[in-house]
C-alpha positions as CSV (number, residue, x, y, z in Angstrom):
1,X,-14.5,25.0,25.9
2,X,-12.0,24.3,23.1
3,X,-11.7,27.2,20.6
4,X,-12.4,24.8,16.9
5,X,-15.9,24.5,19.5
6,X,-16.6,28.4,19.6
7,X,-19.0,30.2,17.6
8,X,-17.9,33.5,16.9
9,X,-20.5,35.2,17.3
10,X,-20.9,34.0,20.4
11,X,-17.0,34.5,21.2
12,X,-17.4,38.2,20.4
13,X,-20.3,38.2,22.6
14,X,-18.5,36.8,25.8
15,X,-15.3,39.2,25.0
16,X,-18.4,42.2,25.1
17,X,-20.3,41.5,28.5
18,X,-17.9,38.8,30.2
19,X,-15.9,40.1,33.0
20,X,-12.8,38.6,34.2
21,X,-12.8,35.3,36.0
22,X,-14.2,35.9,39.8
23,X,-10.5,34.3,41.0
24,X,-9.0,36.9,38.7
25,X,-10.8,39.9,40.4
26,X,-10.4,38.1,43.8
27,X,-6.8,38.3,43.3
28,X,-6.3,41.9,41.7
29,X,-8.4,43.0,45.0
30,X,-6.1,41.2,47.5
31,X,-3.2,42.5,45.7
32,X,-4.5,46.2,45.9
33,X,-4.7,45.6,49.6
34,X,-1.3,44.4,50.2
35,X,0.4,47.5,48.1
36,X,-2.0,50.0,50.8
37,X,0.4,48.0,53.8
38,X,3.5,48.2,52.2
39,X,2.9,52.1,51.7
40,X,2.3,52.2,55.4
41,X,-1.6,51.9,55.9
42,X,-2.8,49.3,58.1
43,X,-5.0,46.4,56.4
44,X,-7.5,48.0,59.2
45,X,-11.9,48.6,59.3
46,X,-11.4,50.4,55.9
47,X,-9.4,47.8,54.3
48,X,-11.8,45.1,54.8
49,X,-14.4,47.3,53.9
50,X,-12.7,48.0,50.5
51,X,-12.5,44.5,50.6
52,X,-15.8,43.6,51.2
53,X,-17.5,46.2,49.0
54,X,-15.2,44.8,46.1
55,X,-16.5,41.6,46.8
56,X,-20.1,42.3,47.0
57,X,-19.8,44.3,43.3
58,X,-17.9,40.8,42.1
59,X,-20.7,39.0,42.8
60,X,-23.3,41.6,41.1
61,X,-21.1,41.3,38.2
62,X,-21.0,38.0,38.0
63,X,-24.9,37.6,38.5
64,X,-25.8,40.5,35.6
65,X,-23.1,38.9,33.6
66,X,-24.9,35.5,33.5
67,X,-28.5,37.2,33.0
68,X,-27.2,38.9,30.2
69,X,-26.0,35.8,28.7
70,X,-29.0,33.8,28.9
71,X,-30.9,36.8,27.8
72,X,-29.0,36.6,24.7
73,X,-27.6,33.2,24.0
74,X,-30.5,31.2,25.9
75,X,-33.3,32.9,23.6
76,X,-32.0,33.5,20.4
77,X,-29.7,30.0,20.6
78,X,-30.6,27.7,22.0
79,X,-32.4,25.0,20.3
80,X,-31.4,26.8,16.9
81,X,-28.2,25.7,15.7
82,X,-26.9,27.7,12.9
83,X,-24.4,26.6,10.1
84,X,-21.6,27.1,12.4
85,X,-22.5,25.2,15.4
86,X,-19.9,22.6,15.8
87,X,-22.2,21.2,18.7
88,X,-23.9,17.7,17.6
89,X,-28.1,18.0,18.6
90,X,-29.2,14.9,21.0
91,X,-30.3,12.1,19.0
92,X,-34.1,11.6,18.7
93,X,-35.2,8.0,20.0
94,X,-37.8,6.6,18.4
95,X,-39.9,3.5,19.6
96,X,-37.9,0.7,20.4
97,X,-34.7,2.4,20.0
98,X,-32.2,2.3,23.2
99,X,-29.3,4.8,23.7
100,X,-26.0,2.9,24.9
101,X,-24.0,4.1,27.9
102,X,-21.2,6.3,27.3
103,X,-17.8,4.9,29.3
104,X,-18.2,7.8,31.7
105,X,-21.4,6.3,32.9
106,X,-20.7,4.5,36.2
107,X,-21.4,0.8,36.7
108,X,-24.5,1.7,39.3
109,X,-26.0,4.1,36.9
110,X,-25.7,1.7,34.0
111,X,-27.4,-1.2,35.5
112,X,-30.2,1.0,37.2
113,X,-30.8,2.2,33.6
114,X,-30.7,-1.2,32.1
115,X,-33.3,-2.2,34.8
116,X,-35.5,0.8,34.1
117,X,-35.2,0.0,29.9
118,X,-35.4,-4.1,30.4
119,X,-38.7,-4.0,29.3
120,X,-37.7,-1.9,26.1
121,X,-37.2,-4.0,22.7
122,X,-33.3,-4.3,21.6
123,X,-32.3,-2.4,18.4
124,X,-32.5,-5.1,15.2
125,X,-29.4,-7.4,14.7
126,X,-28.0,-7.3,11.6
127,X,-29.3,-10.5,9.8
128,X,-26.7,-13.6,9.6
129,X,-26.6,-16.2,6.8
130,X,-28.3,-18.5,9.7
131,X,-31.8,-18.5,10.1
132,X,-32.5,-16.5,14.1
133,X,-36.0,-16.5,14.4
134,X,-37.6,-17.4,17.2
135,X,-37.7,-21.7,17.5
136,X,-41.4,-21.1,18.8
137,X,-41.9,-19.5,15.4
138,X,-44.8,-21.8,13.1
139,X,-45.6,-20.5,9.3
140,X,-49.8,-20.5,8.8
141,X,-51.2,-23.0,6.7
142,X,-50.5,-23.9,3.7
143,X,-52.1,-22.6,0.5
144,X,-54.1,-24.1,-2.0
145,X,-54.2,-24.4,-6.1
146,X,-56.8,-23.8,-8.2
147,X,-57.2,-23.4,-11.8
148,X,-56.1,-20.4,-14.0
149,X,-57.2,-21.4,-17.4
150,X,-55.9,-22.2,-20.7
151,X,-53.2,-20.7,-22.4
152,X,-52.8,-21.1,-26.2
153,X,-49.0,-21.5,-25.8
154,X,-47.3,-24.2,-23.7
155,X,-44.8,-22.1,-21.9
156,X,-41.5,-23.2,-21.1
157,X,-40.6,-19.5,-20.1
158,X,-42.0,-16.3,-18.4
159,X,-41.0,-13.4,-17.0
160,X,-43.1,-10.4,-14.5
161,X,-43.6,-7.3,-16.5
162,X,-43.2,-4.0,-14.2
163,X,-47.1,-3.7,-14.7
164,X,-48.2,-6.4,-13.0
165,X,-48.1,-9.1,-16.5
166,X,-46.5,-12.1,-16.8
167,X,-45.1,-12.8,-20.2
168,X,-45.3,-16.2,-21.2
169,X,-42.9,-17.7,-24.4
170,X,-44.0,-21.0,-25.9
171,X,-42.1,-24.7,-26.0
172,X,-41.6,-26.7,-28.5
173,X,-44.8,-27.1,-30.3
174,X,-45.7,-23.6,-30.0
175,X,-42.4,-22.3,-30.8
176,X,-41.9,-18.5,-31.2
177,X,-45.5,-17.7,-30.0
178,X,-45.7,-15.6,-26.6
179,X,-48.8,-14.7,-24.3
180,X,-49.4,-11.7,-21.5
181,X,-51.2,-13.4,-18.4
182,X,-53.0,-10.4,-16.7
183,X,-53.6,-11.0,-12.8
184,X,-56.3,-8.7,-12.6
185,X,-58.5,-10.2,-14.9
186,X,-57.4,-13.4,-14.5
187,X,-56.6,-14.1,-18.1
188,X,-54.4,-14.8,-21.1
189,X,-54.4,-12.5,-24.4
190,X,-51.9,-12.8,-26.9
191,X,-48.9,-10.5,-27.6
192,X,-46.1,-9.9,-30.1
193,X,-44.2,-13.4,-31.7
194,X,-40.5,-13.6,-31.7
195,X,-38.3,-13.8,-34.9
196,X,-37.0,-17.1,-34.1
197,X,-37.7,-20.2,-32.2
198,X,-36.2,-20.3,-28.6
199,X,-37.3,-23.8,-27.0
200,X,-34.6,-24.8,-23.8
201,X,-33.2,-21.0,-24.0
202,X,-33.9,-18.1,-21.6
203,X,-36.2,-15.1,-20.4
204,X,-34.5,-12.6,-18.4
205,X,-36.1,-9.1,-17.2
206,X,-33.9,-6.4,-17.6
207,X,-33.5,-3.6,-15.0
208,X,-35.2,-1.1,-17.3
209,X,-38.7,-3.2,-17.7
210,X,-37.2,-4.9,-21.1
211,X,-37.0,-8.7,-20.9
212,X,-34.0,-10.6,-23.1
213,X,-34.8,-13.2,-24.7
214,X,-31.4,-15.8,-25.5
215,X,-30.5,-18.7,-27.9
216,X,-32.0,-22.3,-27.0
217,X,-33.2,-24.3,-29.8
218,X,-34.1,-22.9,-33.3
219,X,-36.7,-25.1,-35.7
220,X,-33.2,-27.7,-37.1
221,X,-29.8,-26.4,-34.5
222,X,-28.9,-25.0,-31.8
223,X,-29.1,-20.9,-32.1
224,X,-27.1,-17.9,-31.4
225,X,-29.8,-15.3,-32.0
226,X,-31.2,-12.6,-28.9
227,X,-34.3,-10.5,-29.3
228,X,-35.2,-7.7,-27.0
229,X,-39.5,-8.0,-26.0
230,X,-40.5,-4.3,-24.9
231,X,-43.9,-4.5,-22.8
232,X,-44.4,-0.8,-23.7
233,X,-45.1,-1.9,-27.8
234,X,-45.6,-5.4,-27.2
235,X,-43.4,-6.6,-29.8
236,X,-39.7,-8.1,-30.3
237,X,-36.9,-6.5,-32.3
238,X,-33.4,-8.1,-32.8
239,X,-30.2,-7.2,-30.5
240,X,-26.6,-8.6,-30.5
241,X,-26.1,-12.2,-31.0
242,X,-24.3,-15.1,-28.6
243,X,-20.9,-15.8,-30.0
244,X,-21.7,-19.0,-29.7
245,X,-25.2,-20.9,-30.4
246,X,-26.2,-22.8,-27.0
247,X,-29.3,-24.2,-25.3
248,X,-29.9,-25.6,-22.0
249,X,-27.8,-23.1,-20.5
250,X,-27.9,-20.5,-17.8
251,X,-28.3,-16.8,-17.7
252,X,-28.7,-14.5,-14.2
253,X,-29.4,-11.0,-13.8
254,X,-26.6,-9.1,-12.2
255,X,-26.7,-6.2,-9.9
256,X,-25.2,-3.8,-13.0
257,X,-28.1,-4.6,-15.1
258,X,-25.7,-6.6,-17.0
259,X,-27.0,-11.0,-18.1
260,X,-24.6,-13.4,-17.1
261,X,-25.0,-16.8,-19.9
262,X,-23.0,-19.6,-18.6
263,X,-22.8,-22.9,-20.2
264,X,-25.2,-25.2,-22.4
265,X,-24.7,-27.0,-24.8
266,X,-24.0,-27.0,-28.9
267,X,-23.9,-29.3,-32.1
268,X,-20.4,-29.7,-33.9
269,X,-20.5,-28.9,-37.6
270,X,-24.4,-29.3,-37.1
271,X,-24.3,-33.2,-37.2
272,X,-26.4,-33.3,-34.3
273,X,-23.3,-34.6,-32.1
274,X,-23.5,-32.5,-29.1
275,X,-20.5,-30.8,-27.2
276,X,-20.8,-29.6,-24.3
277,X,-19.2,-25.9,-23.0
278,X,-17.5,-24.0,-20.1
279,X,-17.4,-20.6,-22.1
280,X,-19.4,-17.6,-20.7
281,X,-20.8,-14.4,-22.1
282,X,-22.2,-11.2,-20.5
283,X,-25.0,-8.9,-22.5
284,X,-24.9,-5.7,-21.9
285,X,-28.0,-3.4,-22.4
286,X,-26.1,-0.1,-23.4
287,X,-24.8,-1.8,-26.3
288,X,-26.9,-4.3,-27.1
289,X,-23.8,-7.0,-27.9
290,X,-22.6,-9.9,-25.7
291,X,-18.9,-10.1,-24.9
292,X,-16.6,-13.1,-23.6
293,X,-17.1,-13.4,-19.8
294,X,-14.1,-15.9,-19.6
295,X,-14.2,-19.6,-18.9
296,X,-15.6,-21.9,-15.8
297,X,-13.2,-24.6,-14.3
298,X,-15.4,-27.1,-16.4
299,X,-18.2,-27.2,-19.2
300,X,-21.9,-27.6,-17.6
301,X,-25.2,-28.2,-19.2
302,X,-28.0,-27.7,-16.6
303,X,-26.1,-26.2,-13.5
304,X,-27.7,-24.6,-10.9
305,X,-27.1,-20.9,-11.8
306,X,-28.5,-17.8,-9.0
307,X,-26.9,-14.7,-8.2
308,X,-26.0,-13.8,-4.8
309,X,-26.8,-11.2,-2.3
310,X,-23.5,-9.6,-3.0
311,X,-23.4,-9.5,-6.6
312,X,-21.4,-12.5,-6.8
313,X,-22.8,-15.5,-9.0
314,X,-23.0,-19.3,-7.9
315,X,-22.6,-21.9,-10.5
316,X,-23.4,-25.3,-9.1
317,X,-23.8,-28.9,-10.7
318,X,-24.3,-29.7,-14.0
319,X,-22.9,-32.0,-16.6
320,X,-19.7,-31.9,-18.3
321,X,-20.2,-34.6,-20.9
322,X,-23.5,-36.2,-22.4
323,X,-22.8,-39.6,-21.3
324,X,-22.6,-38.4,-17.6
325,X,-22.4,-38.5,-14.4
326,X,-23.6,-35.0,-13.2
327,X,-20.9,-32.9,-10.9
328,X,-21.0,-32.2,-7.0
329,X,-18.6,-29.2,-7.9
330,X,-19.2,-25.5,-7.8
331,X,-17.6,-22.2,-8.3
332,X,-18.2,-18.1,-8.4
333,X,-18.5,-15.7,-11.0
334,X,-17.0,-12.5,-9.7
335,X,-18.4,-9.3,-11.7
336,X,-16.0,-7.0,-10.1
337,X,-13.0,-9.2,-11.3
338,X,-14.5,-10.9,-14.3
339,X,-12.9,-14.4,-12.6
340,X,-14.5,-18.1,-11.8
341,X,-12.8,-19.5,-8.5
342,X,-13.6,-22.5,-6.9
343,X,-16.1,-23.1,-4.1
344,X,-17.4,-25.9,-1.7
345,X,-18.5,-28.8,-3.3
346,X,-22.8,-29.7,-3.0
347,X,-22.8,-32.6,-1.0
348,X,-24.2,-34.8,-3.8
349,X,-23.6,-35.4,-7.7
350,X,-26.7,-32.8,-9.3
351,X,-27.9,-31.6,-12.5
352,X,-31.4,-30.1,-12.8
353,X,-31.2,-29.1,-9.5
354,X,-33.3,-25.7,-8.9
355,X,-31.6,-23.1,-6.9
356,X,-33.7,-20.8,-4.7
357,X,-32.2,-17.9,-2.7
358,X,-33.1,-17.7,0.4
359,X,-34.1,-14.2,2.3
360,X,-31.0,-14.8,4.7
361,X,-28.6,-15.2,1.7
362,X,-28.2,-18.7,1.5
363,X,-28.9,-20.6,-1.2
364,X,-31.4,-23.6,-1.4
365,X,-30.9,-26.2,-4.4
366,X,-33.4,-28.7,-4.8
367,X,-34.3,-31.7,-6.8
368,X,-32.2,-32.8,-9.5
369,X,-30.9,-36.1,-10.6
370,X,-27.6,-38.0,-11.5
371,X,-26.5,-40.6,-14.0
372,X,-30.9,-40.5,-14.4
373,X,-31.3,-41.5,-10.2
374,X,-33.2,-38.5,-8.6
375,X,-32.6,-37.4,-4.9
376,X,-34.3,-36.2,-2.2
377,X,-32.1,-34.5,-0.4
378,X,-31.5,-31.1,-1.0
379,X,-28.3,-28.7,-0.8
380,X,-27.9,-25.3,1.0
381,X,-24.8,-23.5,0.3
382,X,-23.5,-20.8,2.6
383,X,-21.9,-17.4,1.3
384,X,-20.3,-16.9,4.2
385,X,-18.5,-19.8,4.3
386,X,-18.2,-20.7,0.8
387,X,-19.9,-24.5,1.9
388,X,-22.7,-26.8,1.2
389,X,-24.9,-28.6,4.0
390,X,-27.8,-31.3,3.7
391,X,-31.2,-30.1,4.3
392,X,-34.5,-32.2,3.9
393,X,-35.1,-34.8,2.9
394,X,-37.9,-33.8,0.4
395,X,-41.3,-35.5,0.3
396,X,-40.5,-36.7,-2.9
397,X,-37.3,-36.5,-5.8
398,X,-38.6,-34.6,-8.5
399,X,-36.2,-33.1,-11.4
400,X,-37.3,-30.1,-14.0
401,X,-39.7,-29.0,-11.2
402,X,-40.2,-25.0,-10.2
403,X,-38.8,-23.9,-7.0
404,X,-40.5,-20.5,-5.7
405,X,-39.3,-18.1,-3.0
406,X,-43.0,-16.6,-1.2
407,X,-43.4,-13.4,0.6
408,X,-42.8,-15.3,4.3
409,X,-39.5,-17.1,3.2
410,X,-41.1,-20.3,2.6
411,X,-40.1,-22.2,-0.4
412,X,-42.6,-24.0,-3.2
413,X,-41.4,-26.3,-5.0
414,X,-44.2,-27.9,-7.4
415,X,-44.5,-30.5,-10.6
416,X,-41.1,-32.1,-12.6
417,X,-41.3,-35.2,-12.7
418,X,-40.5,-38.1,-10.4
419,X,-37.4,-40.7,-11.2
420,X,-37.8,-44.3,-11.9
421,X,-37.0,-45.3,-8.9
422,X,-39.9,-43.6,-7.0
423,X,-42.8,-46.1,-7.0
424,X,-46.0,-44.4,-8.4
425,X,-47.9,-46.6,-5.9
426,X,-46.6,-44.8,-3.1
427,X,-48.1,-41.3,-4.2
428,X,-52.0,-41.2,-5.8
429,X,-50.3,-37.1,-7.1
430,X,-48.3,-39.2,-9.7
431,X,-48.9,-39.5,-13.0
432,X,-47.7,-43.2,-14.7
433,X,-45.6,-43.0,-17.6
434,X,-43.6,-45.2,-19.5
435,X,-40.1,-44.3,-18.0
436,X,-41.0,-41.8,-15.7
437,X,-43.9,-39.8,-14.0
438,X,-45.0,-36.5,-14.2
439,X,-46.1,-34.8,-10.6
440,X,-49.1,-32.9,-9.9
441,X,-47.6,-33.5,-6.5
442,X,-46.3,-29.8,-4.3
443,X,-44.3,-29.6,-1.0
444,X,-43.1,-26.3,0.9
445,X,-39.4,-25.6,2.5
446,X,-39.2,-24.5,6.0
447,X,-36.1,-22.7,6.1
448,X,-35.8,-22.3,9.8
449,X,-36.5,-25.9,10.6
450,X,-35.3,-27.3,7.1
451,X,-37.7,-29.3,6.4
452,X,-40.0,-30.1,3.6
453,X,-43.9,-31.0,4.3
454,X,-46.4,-31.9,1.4
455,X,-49.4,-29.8,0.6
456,X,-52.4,-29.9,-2.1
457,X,-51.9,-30.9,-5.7
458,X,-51.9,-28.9,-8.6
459,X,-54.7,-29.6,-10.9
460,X,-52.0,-30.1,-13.5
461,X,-49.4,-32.1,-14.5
462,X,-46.3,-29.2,-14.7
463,X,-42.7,-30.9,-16.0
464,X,-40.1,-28.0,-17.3
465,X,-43.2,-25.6,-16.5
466,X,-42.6,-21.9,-15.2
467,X,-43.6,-20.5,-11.9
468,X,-43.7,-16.5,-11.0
469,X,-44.2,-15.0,-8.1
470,X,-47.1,-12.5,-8.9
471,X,-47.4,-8.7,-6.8
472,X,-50.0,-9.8,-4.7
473,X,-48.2,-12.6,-3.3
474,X,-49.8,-16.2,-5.4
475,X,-47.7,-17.9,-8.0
476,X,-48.6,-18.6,-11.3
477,X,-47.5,-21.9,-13.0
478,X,-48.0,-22.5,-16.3
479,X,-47.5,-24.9,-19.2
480,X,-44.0,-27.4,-19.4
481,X,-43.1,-30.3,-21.4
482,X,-46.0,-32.0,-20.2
483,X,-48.5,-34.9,-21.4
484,X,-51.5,-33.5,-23.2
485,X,-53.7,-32.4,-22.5
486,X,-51.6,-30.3,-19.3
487,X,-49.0,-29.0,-22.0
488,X,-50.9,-25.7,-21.6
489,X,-52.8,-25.5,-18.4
490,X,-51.9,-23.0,-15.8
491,X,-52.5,-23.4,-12.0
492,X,-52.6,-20.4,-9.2
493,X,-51.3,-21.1,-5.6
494,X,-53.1,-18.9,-3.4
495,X,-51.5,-18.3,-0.2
């Protein structure tokens, strides 16, 4: 026993009642014998005797000894480790847990024990940006929509309150008006109306229950004006403004509490000639104020925007220019750095795509069009790689649709509308318009088999509509850009 492993009380204790080591006492007794011969008395009967007798009270000795130590370290210690017990206690196993050989173990021992625990479940892996469920894994059945009223806003926006609520904003005919969508009762009661006109800008909830409301399009230009909605008043009040007015641009949550607003667009001189930007901003809640966040590698006007796992934020697609074509590039947002770097490249040209993450990490990014074509094939991009891979293809190409993550992993993607080159023939879900059609038409992602599969329609037409993922597990979708009279419908997907 070491002595940094020595309690010392229980040092003192072993100093009080130990006696010297039996080969210690063996030895003193032999020696004692030996000095008797060299003073001239034979090591004889008596001698051995001695001898003997000495022996016999070693072994007393040594047997009160170690009753007297269990008397006192066995009841009062054991199984009661004080503050100064260096000793670590055996780990408690629960069920399903295993305890890994130690190197002294030898090989026979291991395997019988690995025999004996076969049937025993393995300790969790940690999860990998690759899906590793079982391939004899299936999902249940799809769910179906049904109805959820009217709302007297068409919503462009919404946002899940910490109560349960979902906060609806209105478009461009209802303008600065908002709604509370309660899930409980299954309807729609108005709340408090914003200062200003926000149509193509963004909701964001804050960490603290607050939800920021951001730029977009006032009643004539482009504006730079936030308002804060708190769910505890139900009303709006004024915080810092953009530095620059933008609208169809991006804005993320990120892990600080901090909003991320990348992008958009704005008019010069207010001529109605639109420029389009790569400049970046970050509110911050403790102040109130947005702040420059730097620059991205280009400008982009409806990039796929989500943040990551890590903290890190991928910005992906988009347009550069307002005579297209859309981009295949992408890069990061760093927090910790306050840096864009580059990162693989989606394997086709996108803007409007709708980025979903995944519960392994990865990203899904679906829909989307370029230079007005949709496609059907969707992007996953890979954290740990930094790449983009082809998934689907999806049942059909839909852009300024909703894409939803659900409790089981699956992904919803629902509404937008369908490009011109999708025949409306093909599909009884779409609705014929003049230059494109609107979809009542849904579909749900299999991660692990990356594929897409068609379900039920809505029993709306949803383009630029919202979709949240409610507490017990539906989705509400609600309102969009839509053709009347869907502008301000609102469908549940029931699981």
């Amino acid at each position: 026993m070491s002595d940094r492993n020595v309690d010392p009380e229980l040092e003192g204790f072993f100093r009080r009642v130990t006696p010297p080591e039996p080969s210690t006492r063996l030895r003193n007794a032999v020696s004692a014998n030996r000095m008797q011969n060299h003073a001239g008395s034979g090591f004889g009967a008596s001698a051995d005797s001695r001898l003997g007798l000495s022996l016999a009270a070693l072994a007393a000795s040594v047997v009160l000894s170690a009753g007297l130590l269990f008397a006192f370290y066995g009841q009062t210690r054991i199984g009661n480790a004080g503050p100064n017990d260096s000793m670590s206690p055996s780990p408690v196993v629960s069920a399903g847990e295993s305890i890994s050989p130690s190197p002294a173990d030898s090989p026979t021992a291991t395997a019988e024990r690995s025999v004996e625990s076969s049937t025993e479940p393995s300790p969790t892996a940690v999860p990998s940006p690759t899906p590793t469920r079982d391939p004899a894994f299936t999902f249940g059945p799809a769910g179906k929509f049904m109805s959820a009223g009217i709302a007297s806003v068409d919503p462009t926006m919404a946002a899940l309150l910490p109560d349960g609520k979902v906060l609806l904003v209105g478009g461009d005919t209802t303008g600065n008006a908002s709604q509370l969508y309660d899930p409980a009762a299954g309807k729609f009661t108005p709340t408090g109306t914003a200062a200003e006109y926000h149509w193509r800008g963004t909701l964001t909830r804050l960490l603290d229950g607050r939800v920021l409301l951001v730029g977009g399009f006032g009643l004539d230009a482009p504006v730079a004006v936030a308002e804060i909605y708190d769910p505890a008043t139900g009303k709006y009040t004024s915080t810092g403004s953009l530095s620059t007015p933008r609208y169809d641009f991006s804005a993320t949550l990120l892990h600080d509490g901090r909003v991320l607003v990348v992008g958009g667009g704005d008019w010069v001189n207010g001529d109605g000639a639109e420029t389009y930007l790569n400049s970046a901003e970050i509110y911050d809640p403790a102040t109130g104020s947005f702040s420059s966040a730097g620059e991205m590698s280009s400008a982009r006007v409806h990039a796929a925007v989500v943040t990551l796992q890590d903290g890190r934020v991928l910005i992906a697609g988009g347009m550069s220019s307002q005579y297209y074509p859309s981009a295949a590039s992408a890069e990061i947002y760093d927090p910790r750095t306050s840096k864009f770097t580059a990162t693989g490249s989606m394997t086709k040209n996108r803007t409007h795509g709708v980025p979903t993450l995944l519960q392994d990490g990865r990203v899904l990014i679906t829909g989307g069009d370029d230079d007005m074509m949709g496609t059907q094939y969707a992007d996953l991009y890979d954290p740990a790689t930094g790449k983009f891979t082809q998934t689907g293809p999806e049942a059909i190409d839909r852009v300024d649709h909703t894409a939803t993550l659900l409790p089981d992993g699956r992904v919803l993607i629902a509404g937008g509308y369908a490009g011109p080159d999708f025949v409306a023939s093909r599909d009884p879900s779409i609705f014929a318009m003049t230059e494109s059609r609107y979809l009542s038409a849904a579909e749900l992602y299999d991660p692990i088999k990356g594929t897409f599969t068609r379900i039920g329609n809505m029993t709306a037409y949803h383009i630029d509509g919202t979709a949240t993922l409610l507490p017990n597990g539906r989705v509400l979708m609600a309102g969009g850009d839509s053709p009347a009279p869907y502008f301000n419908r609102a469908d549940l997907y029931l699981p």
